[in-house]
C-alpha positions in Angstrom: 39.2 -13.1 65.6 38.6 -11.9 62.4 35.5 -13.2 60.5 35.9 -11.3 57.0 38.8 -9.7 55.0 37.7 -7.3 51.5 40.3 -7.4 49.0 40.4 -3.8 46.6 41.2 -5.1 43.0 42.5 -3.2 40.3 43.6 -3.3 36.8 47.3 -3.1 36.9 49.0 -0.6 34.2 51.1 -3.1 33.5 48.1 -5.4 32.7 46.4 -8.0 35.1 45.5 -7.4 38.5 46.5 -6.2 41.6 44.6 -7.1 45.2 45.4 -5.5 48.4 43.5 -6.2 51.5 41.9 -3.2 53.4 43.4 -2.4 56.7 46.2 -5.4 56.7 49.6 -5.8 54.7 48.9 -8.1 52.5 48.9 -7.1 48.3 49.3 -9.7 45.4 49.3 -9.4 41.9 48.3 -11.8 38.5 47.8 -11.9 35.1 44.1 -12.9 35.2 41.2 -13.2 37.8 41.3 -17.1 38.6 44.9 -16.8 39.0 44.4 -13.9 41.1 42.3 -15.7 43.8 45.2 -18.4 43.9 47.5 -16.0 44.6 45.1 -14.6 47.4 44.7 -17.6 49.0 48.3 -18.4 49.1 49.1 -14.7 50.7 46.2 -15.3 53.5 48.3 -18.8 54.7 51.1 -16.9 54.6 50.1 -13.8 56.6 48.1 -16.0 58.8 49.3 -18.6 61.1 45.8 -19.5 62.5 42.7 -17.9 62.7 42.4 -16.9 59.2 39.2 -15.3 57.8 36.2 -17.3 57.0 35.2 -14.9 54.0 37.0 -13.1 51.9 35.5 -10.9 50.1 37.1 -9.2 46.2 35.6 -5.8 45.9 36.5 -5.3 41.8 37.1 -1.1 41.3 37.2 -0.1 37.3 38.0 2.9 36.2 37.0 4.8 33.0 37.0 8.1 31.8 35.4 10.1 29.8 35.2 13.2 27.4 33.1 15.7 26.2 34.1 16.1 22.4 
């Protein structure tokens, strides 16, 4: 049984946020963060018939970039 699942979460191009979950199928989208764990939460019931992790854990990744002028 699983104890712990770690959701990657992105900036979408399109604006909002994209989750996926490391080393399962399971990749959700939303226009801001607290929807975003909704949306989570409703993709781990429905991946899941039982025995769904205890902790899930949102590991945010930002990007930036910069220039030398």
């Amino acid at each position: 049984m699983m104890n712990e699942i770690i959701f990657m979460v992105e900036d979408s191009p399109d604006g909002g946020y994209t989750a996926e979950a490391l080393g399962q199928s399971i990749f959700t989208e939303a226009d801001t963060v607290p929807e975003l764990k909704a949306n989570i939460l409703d993709a781990m019931k429905c991946h899941y018939d039982s025995n769904v992790p205890k902790i899930i854990r949102l590991h945010f990744v930002k990007e930036e970039v910069l220039q030398y002028a």
